[in-house]
mmCIF file of the C-alpha atoms, coordinates in Angstrom:
data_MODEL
# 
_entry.id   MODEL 
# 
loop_
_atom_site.group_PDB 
_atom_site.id 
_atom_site.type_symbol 
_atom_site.label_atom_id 
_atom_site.label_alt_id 
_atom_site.label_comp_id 
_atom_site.label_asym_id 
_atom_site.label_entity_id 
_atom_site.label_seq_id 
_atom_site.pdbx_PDB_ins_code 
_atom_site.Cartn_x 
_atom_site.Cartn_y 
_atom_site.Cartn_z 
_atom_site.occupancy 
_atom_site.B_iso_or_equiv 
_atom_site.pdbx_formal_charge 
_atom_site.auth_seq_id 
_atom_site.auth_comp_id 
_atom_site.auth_asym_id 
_atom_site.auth_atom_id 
_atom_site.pdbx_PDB_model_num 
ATOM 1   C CA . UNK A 1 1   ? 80.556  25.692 65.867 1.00 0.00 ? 1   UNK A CA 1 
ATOM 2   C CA . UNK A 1 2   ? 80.000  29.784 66.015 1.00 0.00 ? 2   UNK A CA 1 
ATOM 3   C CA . UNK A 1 3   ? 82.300  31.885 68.258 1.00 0.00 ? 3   UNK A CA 1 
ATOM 4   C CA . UNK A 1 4   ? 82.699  35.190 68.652 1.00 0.00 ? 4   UNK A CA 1 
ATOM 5   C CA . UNK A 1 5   ? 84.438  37.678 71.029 1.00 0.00 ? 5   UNK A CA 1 
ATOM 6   C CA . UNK A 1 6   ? 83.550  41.080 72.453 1.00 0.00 ? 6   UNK A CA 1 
ATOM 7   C CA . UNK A 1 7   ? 84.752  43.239 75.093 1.00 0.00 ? 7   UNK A CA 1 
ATOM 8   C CA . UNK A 1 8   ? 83.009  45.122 77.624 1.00 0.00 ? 8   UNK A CA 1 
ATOM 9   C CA . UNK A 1 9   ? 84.412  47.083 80.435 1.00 0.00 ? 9   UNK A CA 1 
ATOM 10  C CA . UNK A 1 10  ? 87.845  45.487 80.294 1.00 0.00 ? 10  UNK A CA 1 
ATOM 11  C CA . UNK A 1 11  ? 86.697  42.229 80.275 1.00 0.00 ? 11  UNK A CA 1 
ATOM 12  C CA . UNK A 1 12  ? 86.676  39.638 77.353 1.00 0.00 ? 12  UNK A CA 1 
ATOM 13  C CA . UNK A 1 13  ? 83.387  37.631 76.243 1.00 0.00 ? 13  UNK A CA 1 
ATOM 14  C CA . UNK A 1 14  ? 84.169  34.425 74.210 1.00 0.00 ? 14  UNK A CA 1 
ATOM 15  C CA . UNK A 1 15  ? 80.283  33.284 73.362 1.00 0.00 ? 15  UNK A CA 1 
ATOM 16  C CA . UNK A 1 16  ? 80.258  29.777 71.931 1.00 0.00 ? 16  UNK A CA 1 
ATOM 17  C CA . UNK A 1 17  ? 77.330  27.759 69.917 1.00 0.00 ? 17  UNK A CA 1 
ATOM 18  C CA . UNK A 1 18  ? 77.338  24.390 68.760 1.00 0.00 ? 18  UNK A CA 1 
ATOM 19  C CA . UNK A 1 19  ? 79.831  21.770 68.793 1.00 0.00 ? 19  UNK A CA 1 
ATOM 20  C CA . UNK A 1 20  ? 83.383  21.904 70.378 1.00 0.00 ? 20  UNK A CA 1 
ATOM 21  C CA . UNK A 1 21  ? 85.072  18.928 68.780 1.00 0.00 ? 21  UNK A CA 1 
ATOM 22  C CA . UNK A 1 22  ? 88.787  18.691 66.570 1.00 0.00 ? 22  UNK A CA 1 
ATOM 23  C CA . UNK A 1 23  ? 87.733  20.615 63.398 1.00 0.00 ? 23  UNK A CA 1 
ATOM 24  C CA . UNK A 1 24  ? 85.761  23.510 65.465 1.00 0.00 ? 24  UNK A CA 1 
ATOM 25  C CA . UNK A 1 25  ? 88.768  23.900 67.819 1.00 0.00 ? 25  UNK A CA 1 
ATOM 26  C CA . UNK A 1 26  ? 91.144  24.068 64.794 1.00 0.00 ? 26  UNK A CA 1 
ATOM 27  C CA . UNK A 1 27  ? 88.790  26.491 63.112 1.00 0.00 ? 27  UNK A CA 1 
ATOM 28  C CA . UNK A 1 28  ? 88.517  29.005 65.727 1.00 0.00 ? 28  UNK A CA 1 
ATOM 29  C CA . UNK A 1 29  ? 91.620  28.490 67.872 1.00 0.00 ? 29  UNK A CA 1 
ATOM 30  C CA . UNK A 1 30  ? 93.414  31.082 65.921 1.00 0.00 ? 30  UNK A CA 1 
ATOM 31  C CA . UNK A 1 31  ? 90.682  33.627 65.787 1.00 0.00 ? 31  UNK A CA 1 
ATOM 32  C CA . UNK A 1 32  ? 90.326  33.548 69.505 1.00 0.00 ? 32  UNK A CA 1 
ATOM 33  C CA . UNK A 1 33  ? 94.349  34.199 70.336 1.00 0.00 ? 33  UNK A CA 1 
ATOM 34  C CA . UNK A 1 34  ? 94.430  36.801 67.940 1.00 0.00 ? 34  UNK A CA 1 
ATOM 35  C CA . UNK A 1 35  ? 91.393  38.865 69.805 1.00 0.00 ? 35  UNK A CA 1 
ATOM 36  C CA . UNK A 1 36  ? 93.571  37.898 73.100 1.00 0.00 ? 36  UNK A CA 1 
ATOM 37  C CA . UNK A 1 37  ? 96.623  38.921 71.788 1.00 0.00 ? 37  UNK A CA 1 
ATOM 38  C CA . UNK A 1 38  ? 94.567  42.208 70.707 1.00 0.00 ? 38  UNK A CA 1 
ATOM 39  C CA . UNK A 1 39  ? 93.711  43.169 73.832 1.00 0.00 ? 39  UNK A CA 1 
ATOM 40  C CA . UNK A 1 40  ? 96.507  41.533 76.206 1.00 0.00 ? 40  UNK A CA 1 
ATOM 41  C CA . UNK A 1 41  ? 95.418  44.384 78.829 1.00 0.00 ? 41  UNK A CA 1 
ATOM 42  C CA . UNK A 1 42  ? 92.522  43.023 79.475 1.00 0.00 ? 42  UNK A CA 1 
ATOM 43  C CA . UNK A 1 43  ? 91.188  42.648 83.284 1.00 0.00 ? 43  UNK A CA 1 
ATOM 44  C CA . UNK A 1 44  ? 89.368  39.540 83.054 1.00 0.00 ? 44  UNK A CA 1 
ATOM 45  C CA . UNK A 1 45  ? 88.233  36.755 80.208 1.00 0.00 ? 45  UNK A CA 1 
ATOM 46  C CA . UNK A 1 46  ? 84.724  34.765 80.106 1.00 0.00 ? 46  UNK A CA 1 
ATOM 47  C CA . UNK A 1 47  ? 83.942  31.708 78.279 1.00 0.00 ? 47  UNK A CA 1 
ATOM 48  C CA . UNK A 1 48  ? 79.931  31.664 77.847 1.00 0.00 ? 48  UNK A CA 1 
ATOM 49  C CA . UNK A 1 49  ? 79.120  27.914 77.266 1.00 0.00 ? 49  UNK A CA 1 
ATOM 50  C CA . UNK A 1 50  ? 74.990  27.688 77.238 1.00 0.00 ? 50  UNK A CA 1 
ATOM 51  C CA . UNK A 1 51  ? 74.825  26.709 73.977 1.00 0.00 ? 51  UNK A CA 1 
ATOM 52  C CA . UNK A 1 52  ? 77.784  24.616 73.449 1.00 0.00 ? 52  UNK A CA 1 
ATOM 53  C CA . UNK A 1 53  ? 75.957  21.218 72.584 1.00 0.00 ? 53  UNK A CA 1 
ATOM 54  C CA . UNK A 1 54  ? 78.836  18.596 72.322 1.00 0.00 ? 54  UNK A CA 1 
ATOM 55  C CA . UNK A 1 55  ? 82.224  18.861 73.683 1.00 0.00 ? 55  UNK A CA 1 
ATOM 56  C CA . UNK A 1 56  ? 84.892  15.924 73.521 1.00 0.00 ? 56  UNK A CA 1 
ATOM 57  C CA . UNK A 1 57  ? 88.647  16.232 75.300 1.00 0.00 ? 57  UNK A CA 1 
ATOM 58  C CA . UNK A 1 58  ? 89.491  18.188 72.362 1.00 0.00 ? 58  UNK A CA 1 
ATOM 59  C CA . UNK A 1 59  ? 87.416  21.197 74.047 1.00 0.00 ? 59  UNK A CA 1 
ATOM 60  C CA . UNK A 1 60  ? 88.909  20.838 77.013 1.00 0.00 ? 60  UNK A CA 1 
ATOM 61  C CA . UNK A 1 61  ? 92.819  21.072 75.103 1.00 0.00 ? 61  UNK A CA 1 
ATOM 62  C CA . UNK A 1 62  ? 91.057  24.309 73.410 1.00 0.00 ? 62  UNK A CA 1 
ATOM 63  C CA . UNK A 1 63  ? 89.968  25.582 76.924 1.00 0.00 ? 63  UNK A CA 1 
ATOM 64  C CA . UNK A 1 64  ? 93.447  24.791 78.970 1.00 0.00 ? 64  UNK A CA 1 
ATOM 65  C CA . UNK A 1 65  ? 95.395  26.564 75.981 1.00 0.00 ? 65  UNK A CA 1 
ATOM 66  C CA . UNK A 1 66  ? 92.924  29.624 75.971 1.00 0.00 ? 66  UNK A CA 1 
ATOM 67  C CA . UNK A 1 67  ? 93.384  29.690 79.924 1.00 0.00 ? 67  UNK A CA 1 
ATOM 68  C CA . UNK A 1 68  ? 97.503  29.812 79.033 1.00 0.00 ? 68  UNK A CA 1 
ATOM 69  C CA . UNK A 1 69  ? 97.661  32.275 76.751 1.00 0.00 ? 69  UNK A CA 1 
ATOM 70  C CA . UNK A 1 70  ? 95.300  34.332 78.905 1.00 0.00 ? 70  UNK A CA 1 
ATOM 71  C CA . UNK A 1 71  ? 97.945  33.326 81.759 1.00 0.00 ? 71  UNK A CA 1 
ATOM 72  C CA . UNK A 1 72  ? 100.781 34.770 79.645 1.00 0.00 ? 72  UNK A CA 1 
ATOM 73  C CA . UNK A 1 73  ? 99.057  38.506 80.091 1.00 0.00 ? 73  UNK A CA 1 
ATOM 74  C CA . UNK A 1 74  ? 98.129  37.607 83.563 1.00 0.00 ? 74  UNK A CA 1 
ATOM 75  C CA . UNK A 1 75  ? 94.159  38.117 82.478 1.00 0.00 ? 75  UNK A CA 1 
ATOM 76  C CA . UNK A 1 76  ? 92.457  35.480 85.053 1.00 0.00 ? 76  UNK A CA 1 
ATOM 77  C CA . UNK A 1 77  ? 90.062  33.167 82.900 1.00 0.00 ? 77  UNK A CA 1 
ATOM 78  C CA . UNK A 1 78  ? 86.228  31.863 84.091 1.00 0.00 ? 78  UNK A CA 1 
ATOM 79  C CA . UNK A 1 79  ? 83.375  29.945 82.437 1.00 0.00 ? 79  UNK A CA 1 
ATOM 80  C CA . UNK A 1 80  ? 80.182  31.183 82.672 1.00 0.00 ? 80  UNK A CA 1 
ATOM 81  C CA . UNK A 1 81  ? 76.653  29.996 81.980 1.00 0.00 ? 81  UNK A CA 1 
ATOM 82  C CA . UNK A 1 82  ? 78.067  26.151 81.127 1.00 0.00 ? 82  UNK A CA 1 
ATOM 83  C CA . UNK A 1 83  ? 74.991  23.979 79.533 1.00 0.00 ? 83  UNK A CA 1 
ATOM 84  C CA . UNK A 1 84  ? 74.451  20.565 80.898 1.00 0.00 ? 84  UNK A CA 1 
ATOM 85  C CA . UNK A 1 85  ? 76.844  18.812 77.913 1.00 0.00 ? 85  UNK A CA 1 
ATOM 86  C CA . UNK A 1 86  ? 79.811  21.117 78.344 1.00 0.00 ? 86  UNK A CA 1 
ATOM 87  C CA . UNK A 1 87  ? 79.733  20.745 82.220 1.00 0.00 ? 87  UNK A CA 1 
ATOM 88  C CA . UNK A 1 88  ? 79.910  17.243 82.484 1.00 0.00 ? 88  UNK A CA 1 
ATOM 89  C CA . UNK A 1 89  ? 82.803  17.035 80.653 1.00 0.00 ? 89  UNK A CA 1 
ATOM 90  C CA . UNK A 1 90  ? 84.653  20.037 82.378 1.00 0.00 ? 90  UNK A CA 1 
ATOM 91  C CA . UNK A 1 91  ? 83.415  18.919 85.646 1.00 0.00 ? 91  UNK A CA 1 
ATOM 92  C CA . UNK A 1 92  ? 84.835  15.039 85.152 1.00 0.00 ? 92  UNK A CA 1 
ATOM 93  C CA . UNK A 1 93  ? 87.977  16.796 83.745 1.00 0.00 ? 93  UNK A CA 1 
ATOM 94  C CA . UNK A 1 94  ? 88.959  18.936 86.772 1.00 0.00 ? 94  UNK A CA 1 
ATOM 95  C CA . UNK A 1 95  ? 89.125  21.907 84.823 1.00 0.00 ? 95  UNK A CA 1 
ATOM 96  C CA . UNK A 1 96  ? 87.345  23.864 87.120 1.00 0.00 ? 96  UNK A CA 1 
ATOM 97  C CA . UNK A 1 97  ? 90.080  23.630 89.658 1.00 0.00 ? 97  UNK A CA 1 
ATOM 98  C CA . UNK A 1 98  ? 92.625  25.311 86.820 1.00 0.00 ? 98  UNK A CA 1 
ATOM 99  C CA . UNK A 1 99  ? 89.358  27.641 85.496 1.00 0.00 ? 99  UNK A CA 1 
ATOM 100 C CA . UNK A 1 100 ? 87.006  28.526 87.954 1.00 0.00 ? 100 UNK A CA 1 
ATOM 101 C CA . UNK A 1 101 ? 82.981  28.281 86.814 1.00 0.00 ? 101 UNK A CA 1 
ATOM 102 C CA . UNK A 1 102 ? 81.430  31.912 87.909 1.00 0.00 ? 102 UNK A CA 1 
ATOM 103 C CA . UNK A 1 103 ? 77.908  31.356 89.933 1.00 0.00 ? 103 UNK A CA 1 
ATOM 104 C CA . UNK A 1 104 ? 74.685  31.250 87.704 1.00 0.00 ? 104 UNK A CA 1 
ATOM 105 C CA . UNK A 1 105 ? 73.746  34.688 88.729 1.00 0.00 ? 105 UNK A CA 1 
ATOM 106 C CA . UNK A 1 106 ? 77.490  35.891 88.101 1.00 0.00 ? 106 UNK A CA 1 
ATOM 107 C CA . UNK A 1 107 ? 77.271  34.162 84.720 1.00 0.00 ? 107 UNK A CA 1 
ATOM 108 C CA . UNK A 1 108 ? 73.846  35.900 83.685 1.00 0.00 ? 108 UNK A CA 1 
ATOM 109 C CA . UNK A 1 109 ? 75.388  39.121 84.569 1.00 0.00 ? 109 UNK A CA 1 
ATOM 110 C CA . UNK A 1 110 ? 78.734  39.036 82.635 1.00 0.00 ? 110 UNK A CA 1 
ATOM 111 C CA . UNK A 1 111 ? 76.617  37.626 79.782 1.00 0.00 ? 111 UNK A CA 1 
ATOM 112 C CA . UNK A 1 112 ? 74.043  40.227 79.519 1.00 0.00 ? 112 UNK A CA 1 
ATOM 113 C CA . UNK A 1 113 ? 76.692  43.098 79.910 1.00 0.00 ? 113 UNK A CA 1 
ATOM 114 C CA . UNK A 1 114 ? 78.771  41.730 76.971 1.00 0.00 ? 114 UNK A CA 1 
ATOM 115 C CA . UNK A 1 115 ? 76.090  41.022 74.692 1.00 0.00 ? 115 UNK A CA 1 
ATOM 116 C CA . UNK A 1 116 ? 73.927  44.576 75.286 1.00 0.00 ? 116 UNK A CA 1 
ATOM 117 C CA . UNK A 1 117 ? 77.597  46.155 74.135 1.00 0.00 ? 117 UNK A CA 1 
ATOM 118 C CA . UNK A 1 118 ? 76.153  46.163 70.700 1.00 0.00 ? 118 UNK A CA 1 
ATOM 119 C CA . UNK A 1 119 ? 79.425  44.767 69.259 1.00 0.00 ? 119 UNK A CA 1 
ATOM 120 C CA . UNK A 1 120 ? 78.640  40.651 70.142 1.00 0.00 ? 120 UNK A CA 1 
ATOM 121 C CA . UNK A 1 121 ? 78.827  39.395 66.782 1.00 0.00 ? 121 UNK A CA 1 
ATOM 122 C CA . UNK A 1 122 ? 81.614  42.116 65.525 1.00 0.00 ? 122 UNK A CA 1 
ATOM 123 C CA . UNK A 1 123 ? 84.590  39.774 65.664 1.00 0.00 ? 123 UNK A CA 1 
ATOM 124 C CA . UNK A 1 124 ? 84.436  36.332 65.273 1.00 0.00 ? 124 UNK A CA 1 
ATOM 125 C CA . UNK A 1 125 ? 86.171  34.513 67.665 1.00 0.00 ? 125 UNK A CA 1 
# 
């Protein structure tokens, strides 16, 4: 699994790549709350799944605890551009009633902005 984080315009880009099982999510769960807790004045947080390729009910525990800690600075939390893999699972889940999935066109738009920033990559999440 690869991560990383930017932020563009207020909002927070979490870009993941690979698979989201028990030893990615214990890899990179600590990375990604310290670049929350970095920028707790955030307006808004986006998880970009496209290229997540496996993702077992560990992912989703990664996901709800992201969307908490987010909750704690009152930053509102969305998935965006969700491959085929990682939505089945949220969508049997019911995550998407706790974290909203942005449209395909809303999606493509956050994605592009974060990663023309020229810092995707910077920080790994």
């Amino acid at each position: 699994m690869k991560a990383s984080a930017t932020k563009k315009n207020g909002i927070l880009h979490f870009y993941f790549d690979g698979e989201l099982d028990e030893h990615a999510a214990r890899l990179i769960r600590r990375q990604t709350d310290a670049f929350i807790d970095d920028n707790a004045a955030a307006e808004g947080a986006v998880f970009h799944l496209t290229n997540v390729t496996f993702m077992d009910s560990t992912g989703i525990g990664f996901f709800i605890g992201r969307y908490k800690k987010l909750a704690s600075y009152s930053i509102p939390a969305y998935f965006a551009d969700v491959g085929a893999e990682a939505d089945k699972v949220l969508s049997l889940s019911g995550v998407y009633t706790v974290v909203p999935k942005l449209p395909p066109s809303a999606g493509q738009a956050c994605g592009k902005a974060g990663r023309e920033s020229g810092v995707n990559g910077g920080r790994r999440a």
